[in-house]
N, C-alpha and C positions, 0 to 999 in steps of 0.2 A: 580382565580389564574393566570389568562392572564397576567393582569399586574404586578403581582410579579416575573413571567416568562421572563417577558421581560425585566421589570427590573436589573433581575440578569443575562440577557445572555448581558445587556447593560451593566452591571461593568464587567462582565467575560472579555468580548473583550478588558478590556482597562489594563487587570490583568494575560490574562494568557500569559505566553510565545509563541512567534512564531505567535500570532494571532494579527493581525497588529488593530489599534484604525481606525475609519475613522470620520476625521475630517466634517465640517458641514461647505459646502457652499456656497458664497451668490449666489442668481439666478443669477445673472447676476455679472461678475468678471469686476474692472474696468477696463479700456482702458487699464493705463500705464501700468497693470499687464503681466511679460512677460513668454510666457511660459516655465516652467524647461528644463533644457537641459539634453537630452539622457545620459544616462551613457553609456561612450564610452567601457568599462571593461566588457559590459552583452548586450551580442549581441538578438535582438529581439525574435531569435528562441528560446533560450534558454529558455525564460520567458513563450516562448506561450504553448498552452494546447496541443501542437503536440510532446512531451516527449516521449521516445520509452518505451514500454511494456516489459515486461516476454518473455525470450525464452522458449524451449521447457524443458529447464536443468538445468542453470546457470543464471538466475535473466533475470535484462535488456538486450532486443537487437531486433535483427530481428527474424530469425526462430531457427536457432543454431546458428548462428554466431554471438560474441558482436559486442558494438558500442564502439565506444569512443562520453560516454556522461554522464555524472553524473548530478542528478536533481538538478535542483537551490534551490530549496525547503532541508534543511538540514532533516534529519531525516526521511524522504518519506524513505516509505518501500512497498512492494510488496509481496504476499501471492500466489505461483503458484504453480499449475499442469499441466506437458503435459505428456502425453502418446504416443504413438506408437502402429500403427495393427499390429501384427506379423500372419502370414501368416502360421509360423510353425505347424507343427504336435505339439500335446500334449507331452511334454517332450523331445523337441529338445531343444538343449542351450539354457539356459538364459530366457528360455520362459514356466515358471508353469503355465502364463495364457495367453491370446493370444492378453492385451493390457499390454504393459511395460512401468508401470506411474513413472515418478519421480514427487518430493515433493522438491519447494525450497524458500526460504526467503531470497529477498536479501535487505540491507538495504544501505542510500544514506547521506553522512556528508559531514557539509562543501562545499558543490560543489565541492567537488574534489577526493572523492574516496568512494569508496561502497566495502562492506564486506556482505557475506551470506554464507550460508550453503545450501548444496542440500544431500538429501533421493533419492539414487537410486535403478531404476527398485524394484521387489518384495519379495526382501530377507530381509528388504534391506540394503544395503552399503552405504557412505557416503561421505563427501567430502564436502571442507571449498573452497571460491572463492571469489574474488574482482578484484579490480583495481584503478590502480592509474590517475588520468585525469590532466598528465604533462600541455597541451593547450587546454583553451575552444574554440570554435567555435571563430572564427575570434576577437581573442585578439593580434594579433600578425598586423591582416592588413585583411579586412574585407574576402578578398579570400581563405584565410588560413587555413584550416582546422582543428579541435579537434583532438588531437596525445593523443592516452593512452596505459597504459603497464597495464598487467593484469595474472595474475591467474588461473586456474582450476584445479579441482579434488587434491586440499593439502589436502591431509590426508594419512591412511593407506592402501589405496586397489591402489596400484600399479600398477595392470595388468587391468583395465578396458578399455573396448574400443568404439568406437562412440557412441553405444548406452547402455553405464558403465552396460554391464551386465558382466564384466568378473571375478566374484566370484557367487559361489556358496553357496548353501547349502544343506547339507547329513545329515542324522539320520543313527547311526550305529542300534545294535543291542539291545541296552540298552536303546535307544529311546533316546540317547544323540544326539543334533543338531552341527556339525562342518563348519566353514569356508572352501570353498575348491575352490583350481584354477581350471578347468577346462585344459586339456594339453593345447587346442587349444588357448587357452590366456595365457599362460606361457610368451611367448615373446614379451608381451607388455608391454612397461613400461612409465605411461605417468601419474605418480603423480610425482612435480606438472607438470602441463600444463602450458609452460607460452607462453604469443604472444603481438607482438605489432600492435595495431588497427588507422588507421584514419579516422574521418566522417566529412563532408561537408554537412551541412543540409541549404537548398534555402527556403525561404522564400516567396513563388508566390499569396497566400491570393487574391486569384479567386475565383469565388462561385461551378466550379468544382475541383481546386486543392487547397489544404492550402499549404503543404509544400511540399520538396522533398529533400531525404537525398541518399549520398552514402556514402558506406563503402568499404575499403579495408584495410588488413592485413593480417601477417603472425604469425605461432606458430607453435612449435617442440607436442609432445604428442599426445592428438588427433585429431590434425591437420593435423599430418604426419604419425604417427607411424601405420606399417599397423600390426605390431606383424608378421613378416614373410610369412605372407599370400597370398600376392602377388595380383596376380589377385580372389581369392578366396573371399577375403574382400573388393575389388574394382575393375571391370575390366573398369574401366570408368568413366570419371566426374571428373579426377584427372588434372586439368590442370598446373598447376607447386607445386610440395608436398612443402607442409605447406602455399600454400596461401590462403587465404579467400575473398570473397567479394561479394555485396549485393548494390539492392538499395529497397526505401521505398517509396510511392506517399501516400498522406494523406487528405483524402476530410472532412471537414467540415459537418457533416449533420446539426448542429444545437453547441448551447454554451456549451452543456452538451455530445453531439454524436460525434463521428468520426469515418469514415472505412478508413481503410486502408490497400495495397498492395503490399504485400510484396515480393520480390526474391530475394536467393542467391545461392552462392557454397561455401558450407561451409570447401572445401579441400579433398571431397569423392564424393558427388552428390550435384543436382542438383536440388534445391527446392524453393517451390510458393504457398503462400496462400493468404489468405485472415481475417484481424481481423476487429473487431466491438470494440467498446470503447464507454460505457455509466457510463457518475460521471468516478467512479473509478473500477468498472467492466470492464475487458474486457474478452473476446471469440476468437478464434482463430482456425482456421481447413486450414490445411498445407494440402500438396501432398508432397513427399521424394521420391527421386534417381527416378526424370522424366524421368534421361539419362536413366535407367536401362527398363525391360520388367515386364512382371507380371508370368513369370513364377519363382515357389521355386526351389531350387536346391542343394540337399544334400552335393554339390560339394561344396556350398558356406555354408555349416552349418546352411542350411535354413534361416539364420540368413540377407546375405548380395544378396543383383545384384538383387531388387525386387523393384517393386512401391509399396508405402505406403502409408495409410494414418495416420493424426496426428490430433490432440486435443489439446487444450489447454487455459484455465482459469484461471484468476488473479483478484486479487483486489490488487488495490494502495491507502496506506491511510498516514497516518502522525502521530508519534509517539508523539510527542508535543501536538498533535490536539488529539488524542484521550485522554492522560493523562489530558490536559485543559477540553475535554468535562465531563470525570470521577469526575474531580473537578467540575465541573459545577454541574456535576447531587447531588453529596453530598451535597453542599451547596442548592439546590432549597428545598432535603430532608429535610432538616435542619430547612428551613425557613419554611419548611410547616407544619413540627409538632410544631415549636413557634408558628405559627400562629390557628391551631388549642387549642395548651394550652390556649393560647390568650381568644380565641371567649368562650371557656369552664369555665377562670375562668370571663370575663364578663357576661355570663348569671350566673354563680352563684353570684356574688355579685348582680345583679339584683333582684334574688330570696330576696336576705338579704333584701336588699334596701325595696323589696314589704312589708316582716314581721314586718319593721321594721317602714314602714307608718302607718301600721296596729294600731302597738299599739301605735305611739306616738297618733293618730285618739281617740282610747279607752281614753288614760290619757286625752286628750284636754274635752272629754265628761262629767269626773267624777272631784271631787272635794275633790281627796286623799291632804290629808299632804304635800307629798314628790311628787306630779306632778307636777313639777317645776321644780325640779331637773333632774329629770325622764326626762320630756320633755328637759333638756338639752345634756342630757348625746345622748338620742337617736338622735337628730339633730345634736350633733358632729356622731356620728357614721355612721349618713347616708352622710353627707359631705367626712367622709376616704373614703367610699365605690363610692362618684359619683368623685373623684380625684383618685382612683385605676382604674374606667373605663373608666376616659379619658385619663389619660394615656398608657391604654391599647388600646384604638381607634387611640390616636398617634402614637403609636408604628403598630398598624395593617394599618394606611395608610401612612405609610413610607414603610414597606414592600411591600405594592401594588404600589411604586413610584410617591406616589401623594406627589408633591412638597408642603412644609407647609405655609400656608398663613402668 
């Protein structure tokens, strides 16, 4: 079945959507042959395999903070988890356990805008996110940088805050479960979130640096919105409310690896880690609010003014690419139970073929009447039966891609 494998993943390529054909050629290209010219509309970065990853909440970015970057790749989608240590006692806000994971899927069209949804913290809550990517990366003049406008927390839970724990949930007495604000997130209101982002991604393709991108942007909600808290939610790291910004270094380990380096301030504190990237894996472990100390403080709802640690894991894959590969796998099924009926009704016509040597052997022997006849009828019959099995061998080495003589 190798070569019927190959086969069909060599007509798949040239059949499925999104999966590009690769033509064949010659070893050596002639002289006058001139080489294609760059498309000036898709700037180098953009193509290359240094693409930013899953935040900790909200899909693509750095650690919390987006980019303005939408993958060239239409349909690329993203499967993530990041958490947070909370530091809290058991049953302080927001915190039934003492990591607060969100669950989010962001998906990427078109090169120009991405939609997803995020599951937050452990109750949980929810909340719809994209963006729009007005300028790619130096389409304007190569200096330029990517401008996006974008999205956060569209949905129903209005009061959540940096780290969307700000709904609850209660069991009365009847063991019924209700949605409940907490007072202390009463006065946050940051669905939706919206903010405008710009990133600048360089291009250095050094064997210790590949890229290097910066961000800066601003946004109202949980950008800024402290919920009346004051210093209680932030006493620090706030460098002018609602701005953001971040850069990234991205080394090369190999064509399949990357690490990379991350810092920002995402509008509250002050954070830096470190992500790994293999295929479409990636890992990620952050440090949060550096500015702050490590001691908890009921002052701050145990909740805020602490160093943290963060997690976070993603797979990027391709919607196109996986619906082509599901088509692929159906069709090799397909071919292989033909090809098994195949080999099953060739050995029984073999079988016939055998009985059917048998006795025309017997009639050739004896000196019946009707052995003449006999002997005709069985040698048309063994002829249907060896034109059913070659037909069936041409059909079995066309499925294994043996070209016909």
């Amino acid at each position: 079945m190798a070569l019927l494998v190959t086969s069909l993943e060599g007509q798949a390529s040239a059949t499925v959507p999104g999966t590009p054909a690769t033509p064949a050629t010659p070893a050596t290209p002639p002289a006058s042959a001139a080489a294609p010219a760059p498309a000036h509309d898709t700037p180098a970065i953009e193509g290359s395999s240094d693409g930013f990853g899953p935040t900790l909440d909200f899909g693509t970015g750095l650690i919390d903070d987006p980019v303005a970057w939408v993958s060239p790749r239409s349909s690329d989608f993203w499967l993530s988890y990041g958490a947070t240590h909370m530091l809290a006692p058991p049953g302080a806000p927001g915190t039934p356990q003492h990591w607060n994971g969100n669950f989010a899927l962001d998906t990427h069209w078109m090169r120009r805008f991405s939609v997803g949804v995020s599951l937050y913290s452990n109750n949980p809550e929810w909340g719809f996110f994209g963006q729009v990517l007005a300028l790619r990366d130096g389409e304007i003049a190569s200096f330029f940088p990517a401008i996006a406008v974008g999205a956060r927390n569209i949905g129903p839970f209005g009061h959540e805050e940096r780290y969307l724990i700000g709904s609850d949930v209660t069991v009365d007495s009847a063991g019924r479960t209700h949605e409940v604000t907490p007072p202390y997130f009463k006065n946050f209101h940051t669905a939706p979130t919206l903010y405008a982002v710009a990133t600048k991604s360089i291009a250095i393709n050094s064997p210790a640096l590949s890229s290097l991108s910066l961000t800066v942007g601003g946004g109202d909600g949980l950008f800024s919105d402290d919920g009346g808290l004051g210093a209680a939610y932030d006493r620090s790291g706030t460098v002018v409310r609602g701005l953001f910004f971040g850069a990234r270094a991205v080394t090369r380990l190999s064509s399949n690896a990357a690490l990379a380096l991350v810092g920002e301030n995402n509008g509250w504190d002050w954070n830096a880690g470190v992500t790994g990237t293999w295929r479409g894996l990636t890992a990620g472990l952050y440090a949060t609010e550096l500015d702050k100390g490590t001691a908890v403080r009921a002052s701050s709802l145990n909740l805020y003014n602490y160093r943290k640690w963060n997690i976070a894991f993603g797979y990027n894959g391709n919607l196109a690419d996986v619906a082509g590969g599901h088509l692929l796998r159906t069709q090799i099924s397909a071919l292989e139970r033909e090809e098994q009926e195949l080999r099953t009704d060739v050995n029984r016509r073999e079988r016939v073929i055998a009985k059917l040597q048998g006795r025309l052997a017997q009639l050739e022997q004896g000196e019946q009447g009707d052995a003449t006849r006999a002997r005709q009828e069985i040698e048309r019959q063994l002829q249907q039966e060896r034109d059913a099995i070659e037909r069936a061998n041409a059909r079995l080495r066309h499925l294994q891609g043996e070209t016909p003589e």
